[in-house]
TIDREN-112162 format. One record per atom (N, C-alpha, C, O, CB): x, y, z; chain; atom name; residue number from 1. Coordinates in nm, 2 decimals, padded with zeros to 4 digits. Atoms other than C-alpha are relative to their C-alpha. Last residue first. Glycine has a CB too. Example, Ala and Ser with C-alpha at 12.3 -4.5 7.8 and 13.67 -1.06 7.14 Angstrom:
2
+--------+--------+--------+-------+------+-----+
:      u :      v :      w : kette : atom :  nr :
+--------+--------+--------+-------+------+-----+
: -00.09 : -00.11 :  00.00 :     A :    N :   2 :
:  01.37 : -00.11 :  00.71 :     A :   CA :   2 :
: -00.08 :  00.11 :  00.08 :     A :    C :   2 :
: -00.03 :  00.22 :  00.09 :     A :    O :   2 :
:  00.04 :  00.05 : -00.14 :     A :   CB :   2 :
:  00.09 : -00.12 :  00.00 :     A :    N :   1 :
:  01.23 : -00.45 :  00.78 :     A :   CA :   1 :
:  00.09 :  00.12 :  00.00 :     A :    C :   1 :
:  00.19 :  00.12 :  00.07 :     A :    O :   1 :
: -00.10 :  00.00 :  00.12 :     A :   CB :   1 :
+--------+--------+--------+-------+------+-----+
***
This chain:
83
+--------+--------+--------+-------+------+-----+
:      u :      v :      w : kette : atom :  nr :
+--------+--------+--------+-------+------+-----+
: -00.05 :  00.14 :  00.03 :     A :    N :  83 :
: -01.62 : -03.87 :  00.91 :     A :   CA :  83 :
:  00.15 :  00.04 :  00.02 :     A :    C :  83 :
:  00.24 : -00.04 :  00.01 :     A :    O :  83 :
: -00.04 : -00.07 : -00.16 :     A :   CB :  83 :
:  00.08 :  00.12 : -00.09 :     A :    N :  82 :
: -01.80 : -03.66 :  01.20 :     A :   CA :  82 :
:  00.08 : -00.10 : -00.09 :     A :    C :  82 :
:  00.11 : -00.21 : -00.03 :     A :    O :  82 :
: -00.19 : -00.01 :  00.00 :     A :   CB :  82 :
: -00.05 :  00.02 : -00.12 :     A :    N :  81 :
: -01.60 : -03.34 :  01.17 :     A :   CA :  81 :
: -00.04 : -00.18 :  00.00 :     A :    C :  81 :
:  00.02 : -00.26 :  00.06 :     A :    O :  81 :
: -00.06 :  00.13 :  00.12 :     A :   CB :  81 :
: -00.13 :  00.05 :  00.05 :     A :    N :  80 :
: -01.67 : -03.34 :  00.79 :     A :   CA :  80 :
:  00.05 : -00.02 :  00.13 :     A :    C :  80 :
:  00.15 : -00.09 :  00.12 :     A :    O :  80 :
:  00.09 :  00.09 : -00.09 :     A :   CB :  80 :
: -00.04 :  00.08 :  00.09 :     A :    N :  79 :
: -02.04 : -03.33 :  00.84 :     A :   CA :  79 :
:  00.20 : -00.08 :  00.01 :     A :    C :  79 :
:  00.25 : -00.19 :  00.02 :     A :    O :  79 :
: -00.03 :  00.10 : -00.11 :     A :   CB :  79 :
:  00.05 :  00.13 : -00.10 :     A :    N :  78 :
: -02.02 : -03.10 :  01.19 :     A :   CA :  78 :
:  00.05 : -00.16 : -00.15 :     A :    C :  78 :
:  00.15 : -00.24 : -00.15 :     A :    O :  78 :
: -00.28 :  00.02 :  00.06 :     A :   CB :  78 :
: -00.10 :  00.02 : -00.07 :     A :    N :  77 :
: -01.86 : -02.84 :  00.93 :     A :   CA :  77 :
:  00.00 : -00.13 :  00.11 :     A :    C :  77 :
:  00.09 : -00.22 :  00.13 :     A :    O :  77 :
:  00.02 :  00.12 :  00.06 :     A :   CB :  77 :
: -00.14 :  00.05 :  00.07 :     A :    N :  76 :
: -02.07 : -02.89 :  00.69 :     A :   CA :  76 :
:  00.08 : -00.07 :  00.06 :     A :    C :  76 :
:  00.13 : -00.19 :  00.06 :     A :    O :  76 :
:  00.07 :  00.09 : -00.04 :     A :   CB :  76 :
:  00.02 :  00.09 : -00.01 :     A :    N :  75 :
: -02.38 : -02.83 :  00.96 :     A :   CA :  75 :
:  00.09 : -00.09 : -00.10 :     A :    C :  75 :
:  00.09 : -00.21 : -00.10 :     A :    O :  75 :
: -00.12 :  00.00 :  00.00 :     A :   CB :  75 :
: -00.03 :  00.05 : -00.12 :     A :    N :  74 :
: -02.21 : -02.51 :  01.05 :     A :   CA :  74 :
: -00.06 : -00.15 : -00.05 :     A :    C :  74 :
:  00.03 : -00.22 : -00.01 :     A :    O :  74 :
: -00.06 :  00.08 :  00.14 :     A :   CB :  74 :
:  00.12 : -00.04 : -00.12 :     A :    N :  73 :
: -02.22 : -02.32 :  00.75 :     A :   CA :  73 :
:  00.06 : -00.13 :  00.09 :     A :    C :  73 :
:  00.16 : -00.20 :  00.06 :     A :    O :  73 :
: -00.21 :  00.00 : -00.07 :     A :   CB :  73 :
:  00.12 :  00.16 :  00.04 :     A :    N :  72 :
: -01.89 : -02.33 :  00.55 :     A :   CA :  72 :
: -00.11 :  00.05 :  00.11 :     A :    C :  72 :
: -00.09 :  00.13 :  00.21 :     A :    O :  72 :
:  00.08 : -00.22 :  00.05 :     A :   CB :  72 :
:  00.01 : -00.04 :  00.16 :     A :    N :  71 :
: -01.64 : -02.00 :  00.49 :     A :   CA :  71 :
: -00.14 : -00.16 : -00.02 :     A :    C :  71 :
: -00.20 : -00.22 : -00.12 :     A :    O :  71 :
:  00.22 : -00.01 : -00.11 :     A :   CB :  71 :
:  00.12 : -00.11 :  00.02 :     A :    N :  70 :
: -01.54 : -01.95 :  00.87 :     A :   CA :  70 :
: -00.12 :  00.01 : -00.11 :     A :    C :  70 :
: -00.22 :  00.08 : -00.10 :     A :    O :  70 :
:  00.07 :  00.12 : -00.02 :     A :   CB :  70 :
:  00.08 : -00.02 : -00.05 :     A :    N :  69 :
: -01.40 : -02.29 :  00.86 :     A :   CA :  69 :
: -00.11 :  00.06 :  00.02 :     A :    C :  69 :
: -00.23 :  00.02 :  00.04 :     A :    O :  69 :
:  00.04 :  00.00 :  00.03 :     A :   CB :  69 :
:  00.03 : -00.08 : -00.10 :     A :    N :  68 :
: -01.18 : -02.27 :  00.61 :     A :   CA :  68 :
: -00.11 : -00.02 :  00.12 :     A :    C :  68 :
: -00.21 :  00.02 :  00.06 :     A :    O :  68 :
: -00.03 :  00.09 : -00.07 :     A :   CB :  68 :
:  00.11 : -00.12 :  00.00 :     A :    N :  67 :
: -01.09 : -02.56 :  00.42 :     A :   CA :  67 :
: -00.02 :  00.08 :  00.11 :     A :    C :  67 :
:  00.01 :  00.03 :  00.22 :     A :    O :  67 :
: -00.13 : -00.05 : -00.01 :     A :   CB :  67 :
:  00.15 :  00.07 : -00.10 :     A :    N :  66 :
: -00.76 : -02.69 :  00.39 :     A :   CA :  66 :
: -00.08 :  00.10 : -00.03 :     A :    C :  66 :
: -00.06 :  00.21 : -00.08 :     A :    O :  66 :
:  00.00 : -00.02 :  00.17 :     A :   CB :  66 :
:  00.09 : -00.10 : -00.03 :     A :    N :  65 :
: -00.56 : -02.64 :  00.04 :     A :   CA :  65 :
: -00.12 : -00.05 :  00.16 :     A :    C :  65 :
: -00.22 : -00.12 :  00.16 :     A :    O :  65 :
: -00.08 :  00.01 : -00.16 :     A :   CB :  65 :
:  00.17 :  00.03 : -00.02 :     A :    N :  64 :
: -00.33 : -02.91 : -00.02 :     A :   CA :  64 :
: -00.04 :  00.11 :  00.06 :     A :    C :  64 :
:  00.03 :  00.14 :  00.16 :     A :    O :  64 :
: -00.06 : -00.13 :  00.08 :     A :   CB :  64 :
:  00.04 :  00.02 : -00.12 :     A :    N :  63 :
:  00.07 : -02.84 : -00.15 :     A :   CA :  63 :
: -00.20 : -00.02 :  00.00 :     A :    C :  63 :
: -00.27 :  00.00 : -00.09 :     A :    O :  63 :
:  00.07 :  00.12 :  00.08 :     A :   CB :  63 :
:  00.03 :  00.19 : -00.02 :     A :    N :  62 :
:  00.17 : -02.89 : -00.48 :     A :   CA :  62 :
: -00.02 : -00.02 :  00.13 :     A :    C :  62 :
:  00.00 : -00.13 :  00.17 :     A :    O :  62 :
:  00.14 : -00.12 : -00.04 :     A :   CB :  62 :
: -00.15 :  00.09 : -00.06 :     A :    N :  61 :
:  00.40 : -02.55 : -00.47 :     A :   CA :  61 :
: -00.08 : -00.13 : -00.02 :     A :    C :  61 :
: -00.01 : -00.23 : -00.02 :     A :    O :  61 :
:  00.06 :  00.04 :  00.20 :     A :   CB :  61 :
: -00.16 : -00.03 :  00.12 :     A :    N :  60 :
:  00.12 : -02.39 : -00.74 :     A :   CA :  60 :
:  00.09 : -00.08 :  00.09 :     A :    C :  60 :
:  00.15 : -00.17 :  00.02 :     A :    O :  60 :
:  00.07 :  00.20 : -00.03 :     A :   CB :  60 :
:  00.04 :  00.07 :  00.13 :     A :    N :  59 :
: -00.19 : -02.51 : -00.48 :     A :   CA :  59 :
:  00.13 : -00.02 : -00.08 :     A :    C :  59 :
:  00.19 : -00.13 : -00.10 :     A :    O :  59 :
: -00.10 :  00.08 : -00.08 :     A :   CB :  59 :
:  00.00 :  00.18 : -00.03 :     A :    N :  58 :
: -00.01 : -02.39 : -00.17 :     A :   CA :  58 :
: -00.02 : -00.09 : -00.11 :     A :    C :  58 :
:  00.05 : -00.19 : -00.14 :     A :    O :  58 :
: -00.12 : -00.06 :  00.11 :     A :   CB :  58 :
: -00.13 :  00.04 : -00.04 :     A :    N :  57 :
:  00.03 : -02.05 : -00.32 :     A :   CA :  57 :
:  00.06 : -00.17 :  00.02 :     A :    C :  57 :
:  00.14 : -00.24 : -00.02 :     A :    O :  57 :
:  00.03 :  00.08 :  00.12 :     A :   CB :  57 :
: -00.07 :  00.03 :  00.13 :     A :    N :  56 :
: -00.29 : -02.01 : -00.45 :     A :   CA :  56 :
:  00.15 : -00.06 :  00.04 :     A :    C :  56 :
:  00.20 : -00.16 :  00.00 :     A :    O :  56 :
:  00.01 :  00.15 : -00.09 :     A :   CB :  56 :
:  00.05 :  00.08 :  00.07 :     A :    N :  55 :
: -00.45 : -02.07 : -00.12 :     A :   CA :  55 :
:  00.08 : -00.06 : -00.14 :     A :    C :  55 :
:  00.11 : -00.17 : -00.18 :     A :    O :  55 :
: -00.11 :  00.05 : -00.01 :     A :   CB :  55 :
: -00.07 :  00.09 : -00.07 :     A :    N :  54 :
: -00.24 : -01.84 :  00.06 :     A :   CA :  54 :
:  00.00 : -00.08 : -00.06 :     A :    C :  54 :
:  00.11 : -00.13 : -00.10 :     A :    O :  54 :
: -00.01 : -00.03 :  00.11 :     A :   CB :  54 :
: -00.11 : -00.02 :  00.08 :     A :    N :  53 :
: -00.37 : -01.56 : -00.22 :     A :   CA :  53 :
:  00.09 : -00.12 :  00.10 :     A :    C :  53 :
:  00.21 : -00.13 :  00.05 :     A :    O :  53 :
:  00.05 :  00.19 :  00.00 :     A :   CB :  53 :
:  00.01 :  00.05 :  00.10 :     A :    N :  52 :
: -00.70 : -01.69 : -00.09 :     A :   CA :  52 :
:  00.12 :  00.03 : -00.12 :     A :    C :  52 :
:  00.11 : -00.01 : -00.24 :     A :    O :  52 :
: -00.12 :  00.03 : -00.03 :     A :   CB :  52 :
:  00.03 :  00.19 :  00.05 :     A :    N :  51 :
: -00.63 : -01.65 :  00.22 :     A :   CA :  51 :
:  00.01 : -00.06 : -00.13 :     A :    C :  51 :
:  00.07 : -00.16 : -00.16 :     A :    O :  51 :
: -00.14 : -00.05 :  00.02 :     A :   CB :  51 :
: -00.11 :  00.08 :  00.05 :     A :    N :  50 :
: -00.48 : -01.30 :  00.16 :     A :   CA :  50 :
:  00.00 : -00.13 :  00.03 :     A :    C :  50 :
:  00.10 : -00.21 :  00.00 :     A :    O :  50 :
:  00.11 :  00.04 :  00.04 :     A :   CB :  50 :
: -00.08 : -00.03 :  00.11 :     A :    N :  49 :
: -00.78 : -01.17 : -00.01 :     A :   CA :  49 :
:  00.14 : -00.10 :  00.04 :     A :    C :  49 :
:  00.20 : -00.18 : -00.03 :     A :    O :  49 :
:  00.02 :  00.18 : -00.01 :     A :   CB :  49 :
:  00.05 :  00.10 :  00.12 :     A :    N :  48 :
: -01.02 : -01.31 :  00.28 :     A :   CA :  48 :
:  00.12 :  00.01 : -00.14 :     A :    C :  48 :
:  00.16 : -00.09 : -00.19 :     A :    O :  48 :
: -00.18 :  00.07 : -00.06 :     A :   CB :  48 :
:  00.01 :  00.11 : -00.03 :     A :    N :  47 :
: -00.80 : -01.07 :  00.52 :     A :   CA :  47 :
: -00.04 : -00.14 : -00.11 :     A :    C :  47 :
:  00.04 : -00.22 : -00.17 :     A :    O :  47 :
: -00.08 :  00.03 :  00.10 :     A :   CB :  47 :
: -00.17 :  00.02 : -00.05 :     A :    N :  46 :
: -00.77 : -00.77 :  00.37 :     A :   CA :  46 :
:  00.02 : -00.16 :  00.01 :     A :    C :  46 :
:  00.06 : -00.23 : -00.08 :     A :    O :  46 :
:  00.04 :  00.08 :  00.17 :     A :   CB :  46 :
:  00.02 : -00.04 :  00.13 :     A :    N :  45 :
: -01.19 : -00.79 :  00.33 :     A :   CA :  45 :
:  00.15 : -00.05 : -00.03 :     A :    C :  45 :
:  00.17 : -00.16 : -00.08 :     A :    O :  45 :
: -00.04 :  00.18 : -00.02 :     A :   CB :  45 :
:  00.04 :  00.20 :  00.07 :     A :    N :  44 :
: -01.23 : -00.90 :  00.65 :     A :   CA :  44 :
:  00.04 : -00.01 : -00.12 :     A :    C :  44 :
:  00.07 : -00.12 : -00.17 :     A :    O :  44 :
: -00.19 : -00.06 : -00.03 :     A :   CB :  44 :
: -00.12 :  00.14 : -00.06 :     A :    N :  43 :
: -00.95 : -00.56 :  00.75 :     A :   CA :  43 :
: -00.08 : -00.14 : -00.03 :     A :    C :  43 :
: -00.02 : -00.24 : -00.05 :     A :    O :  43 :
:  00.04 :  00.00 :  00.20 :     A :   CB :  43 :
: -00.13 : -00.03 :  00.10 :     A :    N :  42 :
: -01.20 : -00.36 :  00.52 :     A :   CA :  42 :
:  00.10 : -00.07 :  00.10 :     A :    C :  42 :
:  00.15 : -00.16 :  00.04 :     A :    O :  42 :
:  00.03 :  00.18 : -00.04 :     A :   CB :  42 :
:  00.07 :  00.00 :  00.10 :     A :    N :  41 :
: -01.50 : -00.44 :  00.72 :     A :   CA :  41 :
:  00.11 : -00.02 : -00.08 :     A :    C :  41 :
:  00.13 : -00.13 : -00.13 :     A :    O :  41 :
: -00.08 :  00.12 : -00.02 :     A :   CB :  41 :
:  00.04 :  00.16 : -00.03 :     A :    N :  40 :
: -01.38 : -00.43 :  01.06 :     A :   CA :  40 :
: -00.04 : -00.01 : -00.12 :     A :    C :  40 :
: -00.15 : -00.01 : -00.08 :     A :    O :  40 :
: -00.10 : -00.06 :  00.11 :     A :   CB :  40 :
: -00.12 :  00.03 : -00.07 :     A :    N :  39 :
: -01.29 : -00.06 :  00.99 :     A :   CA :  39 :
:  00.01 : -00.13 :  00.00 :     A :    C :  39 :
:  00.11 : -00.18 : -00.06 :     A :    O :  39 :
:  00.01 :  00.06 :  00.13 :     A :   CB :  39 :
: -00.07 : -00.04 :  00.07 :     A :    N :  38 :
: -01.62 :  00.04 :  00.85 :     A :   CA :  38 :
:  00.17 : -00.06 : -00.02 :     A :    C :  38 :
:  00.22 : -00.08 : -00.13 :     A :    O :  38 :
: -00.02 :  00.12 :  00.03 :     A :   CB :  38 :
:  00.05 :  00.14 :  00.10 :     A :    N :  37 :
: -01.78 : -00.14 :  01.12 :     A :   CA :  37 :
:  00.04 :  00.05 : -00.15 :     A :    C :  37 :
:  00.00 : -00.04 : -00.23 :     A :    O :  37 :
: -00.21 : -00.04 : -00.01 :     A :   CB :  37 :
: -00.04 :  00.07 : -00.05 :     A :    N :  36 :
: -01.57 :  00.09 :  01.39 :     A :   CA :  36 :
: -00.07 : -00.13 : -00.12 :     A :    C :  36 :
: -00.02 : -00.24 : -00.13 :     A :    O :  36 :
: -00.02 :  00.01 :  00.16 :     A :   CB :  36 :
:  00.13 :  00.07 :  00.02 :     A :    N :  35 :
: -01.62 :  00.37 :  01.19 :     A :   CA :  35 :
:  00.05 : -00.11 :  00.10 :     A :    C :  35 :
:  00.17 : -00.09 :  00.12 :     A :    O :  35 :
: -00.06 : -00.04 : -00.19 :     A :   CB :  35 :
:  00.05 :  00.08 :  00.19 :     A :    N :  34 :
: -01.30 :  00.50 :  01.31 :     A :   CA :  34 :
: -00.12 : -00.04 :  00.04 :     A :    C :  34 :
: -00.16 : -00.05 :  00.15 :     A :    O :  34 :
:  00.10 : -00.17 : -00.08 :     A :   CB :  34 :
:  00.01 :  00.19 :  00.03 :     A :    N :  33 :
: -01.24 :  00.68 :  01.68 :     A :   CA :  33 :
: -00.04 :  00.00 : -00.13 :     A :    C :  33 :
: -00.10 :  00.10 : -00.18 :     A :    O :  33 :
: -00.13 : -00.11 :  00.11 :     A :   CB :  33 :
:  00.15 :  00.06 : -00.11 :     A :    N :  32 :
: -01.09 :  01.06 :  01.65 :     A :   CA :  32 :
: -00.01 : -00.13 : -00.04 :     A :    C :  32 :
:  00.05 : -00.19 : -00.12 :     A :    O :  32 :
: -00.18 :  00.08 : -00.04 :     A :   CB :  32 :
:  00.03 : -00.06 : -00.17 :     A :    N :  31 :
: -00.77 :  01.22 :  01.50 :     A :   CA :  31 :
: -00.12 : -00.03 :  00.08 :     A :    C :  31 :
: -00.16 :  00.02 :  00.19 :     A :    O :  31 :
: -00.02 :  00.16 : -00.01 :     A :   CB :  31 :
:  00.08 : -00.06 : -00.03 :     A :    N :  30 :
: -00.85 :  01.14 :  01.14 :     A :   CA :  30 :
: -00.04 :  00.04 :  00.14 :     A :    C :  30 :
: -00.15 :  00.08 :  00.19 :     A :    O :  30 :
: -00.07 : -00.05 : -00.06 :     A :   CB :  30 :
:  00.04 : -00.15 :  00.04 :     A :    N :  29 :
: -00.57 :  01.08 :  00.99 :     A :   CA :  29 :
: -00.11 :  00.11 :  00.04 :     A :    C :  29 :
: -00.11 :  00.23 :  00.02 :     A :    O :  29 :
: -00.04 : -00.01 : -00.12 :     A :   CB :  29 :
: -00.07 : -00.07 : -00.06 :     A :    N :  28 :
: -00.49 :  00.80 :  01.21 :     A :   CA :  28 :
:  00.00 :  00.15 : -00.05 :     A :    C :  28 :
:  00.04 :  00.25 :  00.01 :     A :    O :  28 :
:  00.10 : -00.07 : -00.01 :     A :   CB :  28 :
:  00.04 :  00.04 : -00.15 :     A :    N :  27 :
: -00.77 :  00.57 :  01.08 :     A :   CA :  27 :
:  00.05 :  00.15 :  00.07 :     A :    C :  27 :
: -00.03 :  00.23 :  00.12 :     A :    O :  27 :
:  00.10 : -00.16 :  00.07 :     A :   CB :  27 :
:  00.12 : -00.07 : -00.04 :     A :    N :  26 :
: -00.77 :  00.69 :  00.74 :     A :   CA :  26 :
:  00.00 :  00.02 :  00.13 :     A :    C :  26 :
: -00.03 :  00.13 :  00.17 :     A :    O :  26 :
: -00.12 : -00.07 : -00.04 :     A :   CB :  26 :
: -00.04 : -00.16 :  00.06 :     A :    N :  25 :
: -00.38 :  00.62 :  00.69 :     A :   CA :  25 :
: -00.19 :  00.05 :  00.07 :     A :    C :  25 :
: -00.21 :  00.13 :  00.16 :     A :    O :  25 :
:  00.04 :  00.01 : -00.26 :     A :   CB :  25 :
: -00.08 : -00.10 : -00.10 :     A :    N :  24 :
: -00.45 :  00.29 :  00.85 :     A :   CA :  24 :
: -00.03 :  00.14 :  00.00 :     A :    C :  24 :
: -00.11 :  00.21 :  00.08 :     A :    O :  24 :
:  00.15 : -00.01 : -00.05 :     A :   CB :  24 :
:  00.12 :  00.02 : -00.07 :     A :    N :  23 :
: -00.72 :  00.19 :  00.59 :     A :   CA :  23 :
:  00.06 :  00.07 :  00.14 :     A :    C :  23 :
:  00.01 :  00.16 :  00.20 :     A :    O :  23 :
: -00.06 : -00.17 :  00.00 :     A :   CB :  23 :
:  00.09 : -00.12 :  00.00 :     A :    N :  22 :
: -00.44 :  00.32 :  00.33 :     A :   CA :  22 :
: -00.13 : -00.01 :  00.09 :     A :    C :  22 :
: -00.21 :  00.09 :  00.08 :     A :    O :  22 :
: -00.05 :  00.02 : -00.13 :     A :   CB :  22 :
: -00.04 : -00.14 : -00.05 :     A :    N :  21 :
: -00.21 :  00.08 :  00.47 :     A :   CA :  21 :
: -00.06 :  00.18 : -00.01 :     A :    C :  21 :
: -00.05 :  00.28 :  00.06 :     A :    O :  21 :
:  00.13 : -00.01 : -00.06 :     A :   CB :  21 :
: -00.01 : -00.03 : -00.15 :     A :    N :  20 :
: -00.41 : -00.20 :  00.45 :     A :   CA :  20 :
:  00.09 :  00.12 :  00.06 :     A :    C :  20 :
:  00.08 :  00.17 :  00.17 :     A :    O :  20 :
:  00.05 : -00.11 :  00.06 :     A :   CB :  20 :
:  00.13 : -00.01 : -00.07 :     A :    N :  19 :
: -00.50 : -00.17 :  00.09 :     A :   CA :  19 :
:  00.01 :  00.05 :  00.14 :     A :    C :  19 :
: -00.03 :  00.15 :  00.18 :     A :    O :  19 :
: -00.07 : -00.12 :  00.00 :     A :   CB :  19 :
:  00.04 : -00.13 :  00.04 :     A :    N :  18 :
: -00.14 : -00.09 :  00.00 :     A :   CA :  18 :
: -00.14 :  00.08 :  00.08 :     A :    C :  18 :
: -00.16 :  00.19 :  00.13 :     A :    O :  18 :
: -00.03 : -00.03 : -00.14 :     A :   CB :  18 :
: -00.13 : -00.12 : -00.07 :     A :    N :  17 :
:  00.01 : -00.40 :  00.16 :     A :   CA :  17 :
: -00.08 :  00.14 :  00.02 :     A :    C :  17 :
: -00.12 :  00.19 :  00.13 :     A :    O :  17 :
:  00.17 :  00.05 : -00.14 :     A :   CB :  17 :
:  00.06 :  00.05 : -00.16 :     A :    N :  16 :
: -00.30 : -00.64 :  00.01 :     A :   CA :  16 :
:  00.07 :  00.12 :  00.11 :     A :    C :  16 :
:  00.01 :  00.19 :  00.20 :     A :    O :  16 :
:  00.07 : -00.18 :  00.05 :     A :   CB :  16 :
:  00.16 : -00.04 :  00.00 :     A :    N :  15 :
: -00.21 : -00.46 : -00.36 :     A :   CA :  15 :
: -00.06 :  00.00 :  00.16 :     A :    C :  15 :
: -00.12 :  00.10 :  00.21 :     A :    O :  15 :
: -00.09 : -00.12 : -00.10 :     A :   CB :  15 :
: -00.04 : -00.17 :  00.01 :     A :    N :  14 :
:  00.16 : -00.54 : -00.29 :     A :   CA :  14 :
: -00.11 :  00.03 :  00.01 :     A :    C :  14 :
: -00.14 :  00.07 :  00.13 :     A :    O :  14 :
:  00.07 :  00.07 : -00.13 :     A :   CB :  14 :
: -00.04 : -00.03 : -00.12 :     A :    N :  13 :
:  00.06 : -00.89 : -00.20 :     A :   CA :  13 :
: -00.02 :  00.12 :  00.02 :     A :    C :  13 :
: -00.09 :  00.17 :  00.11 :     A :    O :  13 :
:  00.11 : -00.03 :  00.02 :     A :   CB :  13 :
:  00.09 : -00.01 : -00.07 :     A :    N :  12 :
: -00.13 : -00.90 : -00.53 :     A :   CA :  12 :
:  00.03 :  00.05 :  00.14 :     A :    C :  12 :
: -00.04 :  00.14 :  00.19 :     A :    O :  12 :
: -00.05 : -00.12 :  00.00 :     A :   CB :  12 :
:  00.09 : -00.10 : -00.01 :     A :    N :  11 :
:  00.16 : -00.77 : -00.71 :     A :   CA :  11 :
: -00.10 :  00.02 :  00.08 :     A :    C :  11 :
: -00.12 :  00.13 :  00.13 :     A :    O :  11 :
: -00.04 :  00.02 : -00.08 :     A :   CB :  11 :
: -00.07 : -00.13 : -00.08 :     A :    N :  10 :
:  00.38 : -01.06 : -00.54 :     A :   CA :  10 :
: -00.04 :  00.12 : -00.03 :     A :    C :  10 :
: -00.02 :  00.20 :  00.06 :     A :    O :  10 :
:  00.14 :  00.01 : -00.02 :     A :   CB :  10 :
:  00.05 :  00.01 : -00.22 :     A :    N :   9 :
:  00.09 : -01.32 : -00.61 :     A :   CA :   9 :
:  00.09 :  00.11 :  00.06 :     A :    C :   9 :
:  00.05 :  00.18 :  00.16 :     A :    O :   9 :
:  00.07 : -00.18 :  00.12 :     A :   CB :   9 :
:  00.17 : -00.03 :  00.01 :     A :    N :   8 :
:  00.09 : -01.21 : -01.04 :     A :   CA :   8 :
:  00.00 :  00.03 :  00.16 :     A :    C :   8 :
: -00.03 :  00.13 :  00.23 :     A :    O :   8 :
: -00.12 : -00.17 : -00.06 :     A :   CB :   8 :
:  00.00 : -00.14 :  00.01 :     A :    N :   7 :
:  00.49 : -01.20 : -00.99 :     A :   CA :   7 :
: -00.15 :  00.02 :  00.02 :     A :    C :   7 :
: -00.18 :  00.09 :  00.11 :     A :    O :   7 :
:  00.07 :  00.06 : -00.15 :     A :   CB :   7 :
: -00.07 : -00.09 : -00.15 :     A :    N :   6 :
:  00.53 : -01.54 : -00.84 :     A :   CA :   6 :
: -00.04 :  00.15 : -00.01 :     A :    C :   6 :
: -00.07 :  00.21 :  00.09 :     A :    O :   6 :
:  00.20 :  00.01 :  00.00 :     A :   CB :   6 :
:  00.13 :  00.02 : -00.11 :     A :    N :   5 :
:  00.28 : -01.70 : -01.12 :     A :   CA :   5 :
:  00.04 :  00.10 :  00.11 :     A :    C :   5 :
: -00.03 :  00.18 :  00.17 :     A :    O :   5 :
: -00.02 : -00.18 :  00.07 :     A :   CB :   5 :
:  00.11 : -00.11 :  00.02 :     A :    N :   4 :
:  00.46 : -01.52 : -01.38 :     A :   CA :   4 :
: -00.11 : -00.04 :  00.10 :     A :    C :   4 :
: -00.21 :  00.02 :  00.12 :     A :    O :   4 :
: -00.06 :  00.01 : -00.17 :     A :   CB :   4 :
: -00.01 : -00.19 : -00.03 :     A :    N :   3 :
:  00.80 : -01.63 : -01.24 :     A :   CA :   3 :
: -00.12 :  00.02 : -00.05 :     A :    C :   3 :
: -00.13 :  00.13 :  00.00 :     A :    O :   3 :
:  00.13 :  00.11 : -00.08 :     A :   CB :   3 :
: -00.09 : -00.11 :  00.08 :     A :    N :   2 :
:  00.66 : -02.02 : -01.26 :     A :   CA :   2 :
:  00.02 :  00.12 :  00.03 :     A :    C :   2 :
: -00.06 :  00.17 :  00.11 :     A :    O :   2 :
: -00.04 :  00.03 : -00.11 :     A :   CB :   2 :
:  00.06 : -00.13 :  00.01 :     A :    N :   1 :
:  00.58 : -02.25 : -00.96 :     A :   CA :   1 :
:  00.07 :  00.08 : -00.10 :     A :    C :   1 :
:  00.19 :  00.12 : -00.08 :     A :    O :   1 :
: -00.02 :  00.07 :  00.14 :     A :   CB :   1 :
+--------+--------+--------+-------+------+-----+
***
């Protein structure tokens, strides 16, 4: 893995950090319950980002990427279960 790959994924991180801490910040700023699908929304969001920043990672070390689950429809998933 080169330093400009590390640095690209350790901004991203930072970016992921940021995101989620400003979704916080809303939460608690606002003295009452959150959107609740607002809220769930932006943590999938969070989320998907740092899969796919996992993803990279494994790739660049020479590691294998599994598939997601969430991310295939269900008769895929049966597919690849079955061979």
């Amino acid at each position: 893995m080169s330093r400009p790959d590390i640095v690209e994924m350790l901004d991203e991180l930072s970016s992921i950090v940021d995101d989620a801490n400003a979704c916080l910040d809303g939460v608690i700023d606002r003295h009452q319950l959150p959107d609740v699908d607002s809220v769930s929304e932006r943590v999938r969001v969070l989320k998907k980002r740092l899969d796919e920043l996992d993803d990279r990672v494994r790739l660049l070390s020479g590691g294998r990427v599994a598939y997601r689950t969430d991310d295939l429809p269900a008769w895929l998933i049966d597919k690849i279960d079955d061979d």
